[in-house]
C-alpha positions as CSV (number, residue, x, y, z in Angstrom):
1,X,0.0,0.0,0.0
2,X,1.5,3.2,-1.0
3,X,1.1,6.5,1.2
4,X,1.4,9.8,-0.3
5,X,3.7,12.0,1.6
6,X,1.1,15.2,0.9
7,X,-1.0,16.4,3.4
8,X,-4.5,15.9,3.2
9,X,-6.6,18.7,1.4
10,X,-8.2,21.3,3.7
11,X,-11.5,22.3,2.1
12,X,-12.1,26.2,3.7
13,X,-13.7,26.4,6.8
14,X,-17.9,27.3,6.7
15,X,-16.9,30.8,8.6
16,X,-14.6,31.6,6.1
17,X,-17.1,30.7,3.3
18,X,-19.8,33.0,4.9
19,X,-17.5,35.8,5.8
20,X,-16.6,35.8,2.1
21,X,-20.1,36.0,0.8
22,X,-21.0,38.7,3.3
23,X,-18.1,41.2,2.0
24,X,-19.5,40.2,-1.6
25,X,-22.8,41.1,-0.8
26,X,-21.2,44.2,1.4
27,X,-19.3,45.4,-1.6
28,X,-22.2,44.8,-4.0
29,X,-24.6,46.7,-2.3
30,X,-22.1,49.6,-1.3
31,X,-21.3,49.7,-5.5
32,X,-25.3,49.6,-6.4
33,X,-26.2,52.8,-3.4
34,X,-23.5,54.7,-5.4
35,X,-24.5,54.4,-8.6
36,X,-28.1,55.1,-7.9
37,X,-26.9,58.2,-6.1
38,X,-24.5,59.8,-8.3
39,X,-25.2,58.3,-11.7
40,X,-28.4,57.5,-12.5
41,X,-30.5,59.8,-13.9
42,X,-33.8,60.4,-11.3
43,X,-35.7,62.6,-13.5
44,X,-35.4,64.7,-16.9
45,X,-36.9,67.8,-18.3
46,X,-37.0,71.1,-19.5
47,X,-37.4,74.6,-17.3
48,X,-38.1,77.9,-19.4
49,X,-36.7,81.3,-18.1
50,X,-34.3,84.3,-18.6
51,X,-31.0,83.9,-18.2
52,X,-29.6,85.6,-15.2
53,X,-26.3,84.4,-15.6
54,X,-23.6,81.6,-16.4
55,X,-20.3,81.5,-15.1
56,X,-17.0,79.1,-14.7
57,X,-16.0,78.3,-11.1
58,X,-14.6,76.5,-8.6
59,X,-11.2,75.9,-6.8
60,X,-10.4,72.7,-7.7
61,X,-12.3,71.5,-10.3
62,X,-13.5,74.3,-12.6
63,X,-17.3,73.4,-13.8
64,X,-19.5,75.7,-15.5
65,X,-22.7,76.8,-13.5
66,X,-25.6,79.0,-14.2
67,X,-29.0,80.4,-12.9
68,X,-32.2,80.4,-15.2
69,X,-35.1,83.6,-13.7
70,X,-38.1,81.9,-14.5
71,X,-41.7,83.1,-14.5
72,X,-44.0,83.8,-11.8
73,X,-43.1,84.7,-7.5
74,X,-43.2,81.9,-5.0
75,X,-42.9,82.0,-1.0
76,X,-39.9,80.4,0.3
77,X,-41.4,79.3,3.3
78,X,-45.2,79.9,5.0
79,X,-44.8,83.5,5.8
80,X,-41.8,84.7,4.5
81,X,-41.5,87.3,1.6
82,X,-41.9,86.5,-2.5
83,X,-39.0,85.9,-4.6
84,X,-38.8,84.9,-8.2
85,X,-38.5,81.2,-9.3
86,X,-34.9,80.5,-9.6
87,X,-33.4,77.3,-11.2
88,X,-30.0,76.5,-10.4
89,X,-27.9,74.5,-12.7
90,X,-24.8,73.2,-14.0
91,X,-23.5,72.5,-17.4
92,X,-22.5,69.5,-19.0
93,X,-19.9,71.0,-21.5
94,X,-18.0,73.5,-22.7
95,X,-20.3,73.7,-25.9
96,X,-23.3,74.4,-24.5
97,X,-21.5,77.2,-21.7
98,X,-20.7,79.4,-25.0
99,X,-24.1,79.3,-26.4
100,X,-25.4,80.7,-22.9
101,X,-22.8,83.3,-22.4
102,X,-23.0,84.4,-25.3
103,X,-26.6,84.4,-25.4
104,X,-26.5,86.3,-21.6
105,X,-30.2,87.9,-20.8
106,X,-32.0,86.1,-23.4
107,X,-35.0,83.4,-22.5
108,X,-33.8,79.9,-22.9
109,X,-35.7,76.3,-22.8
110,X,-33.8,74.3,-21.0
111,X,-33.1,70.4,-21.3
112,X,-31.7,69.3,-17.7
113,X,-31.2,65.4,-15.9
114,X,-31.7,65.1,-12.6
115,X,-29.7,63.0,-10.4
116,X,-30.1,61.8,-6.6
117,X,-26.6,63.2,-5.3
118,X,-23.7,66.0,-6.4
119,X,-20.3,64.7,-8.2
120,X,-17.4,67.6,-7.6
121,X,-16.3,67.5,-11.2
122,X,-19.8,67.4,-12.5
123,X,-20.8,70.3,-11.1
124,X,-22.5,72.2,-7.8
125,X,-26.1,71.4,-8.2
126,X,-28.2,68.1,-8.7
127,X,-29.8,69.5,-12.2
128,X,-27.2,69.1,-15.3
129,X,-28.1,71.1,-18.6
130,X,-27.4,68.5,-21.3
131,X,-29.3,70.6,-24.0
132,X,-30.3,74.1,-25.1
133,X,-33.7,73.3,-26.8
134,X,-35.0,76.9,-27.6
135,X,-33.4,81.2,-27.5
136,X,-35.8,83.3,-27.3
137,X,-35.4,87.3,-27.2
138,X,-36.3,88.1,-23.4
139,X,-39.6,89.8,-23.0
140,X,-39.9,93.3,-22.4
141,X,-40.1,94.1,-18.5
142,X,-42.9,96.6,-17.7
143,X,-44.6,98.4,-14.5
């Protein structure tokens, strides 16, 4: 009878098996709660409004932001004072800044995604401008 001079095979141990499977699931879960909070897109439309203005900024990355005046007064809060409807936004590209700033004052229609959380080097605000749909000559302001 021959003997091998190996030593017997360990298979791993159950706690090792579950432990492994629970940082899989750990990680996997962790991965999926990111991307629905940064990356995927929650809503998507278009906002109408005057340009009030569109600017680069930032300290370390530089991402191009802008503000859209739109129609109409709203409360902030139950008894606090009017103020116009403001929609904060940032811009997807470079393209699309120049056609605002050079466009500054004019009424725009907007096309913006909406995502869950903010990305630094996407940009400020939760609402990305991915589109310039319609320029409009701003209507005249009268009292």
């Amino acid at each position: 009878m021959e003997t091998s001079n190996q030593p017997p095979k360990q298979e791993k141990s159950m706690f090792k098996k579950i432990l492994g499977w629970f940082f899989l699931v750990l990680f996997a879960g962790i991965a999926i709660a990111i991307f629905f909070k940064y990356f995927f897109v929650f809503g998507e439309g278009v906002k109408s409004g005057e340009l009030n203005y569109a600017v680069k900024k930032g300290n370390i990355f530089k991402t191009y932001e802008g503000k859209l005046i739109q129609e109409g007064i709203r409360t902030q809060s139950t008894g606090a004072g009017l103020s116009s409807n403001e929609f904060e936004f940032s811009i997807a590209n470079d393209s699309i800044y120049q056609i605002l700033e050079s466009n500054s004052g004019k009424s725009f229609d907007l096309h913006y995604k909406e995502y869950h959380g903010v990305i630094p080097w996407r940009g400020n605000t939760r609402y990305i401008v991915d589109k310039v749909v319609e320029i409009r000559e701003a209507k005249p302001r009268g009292f």
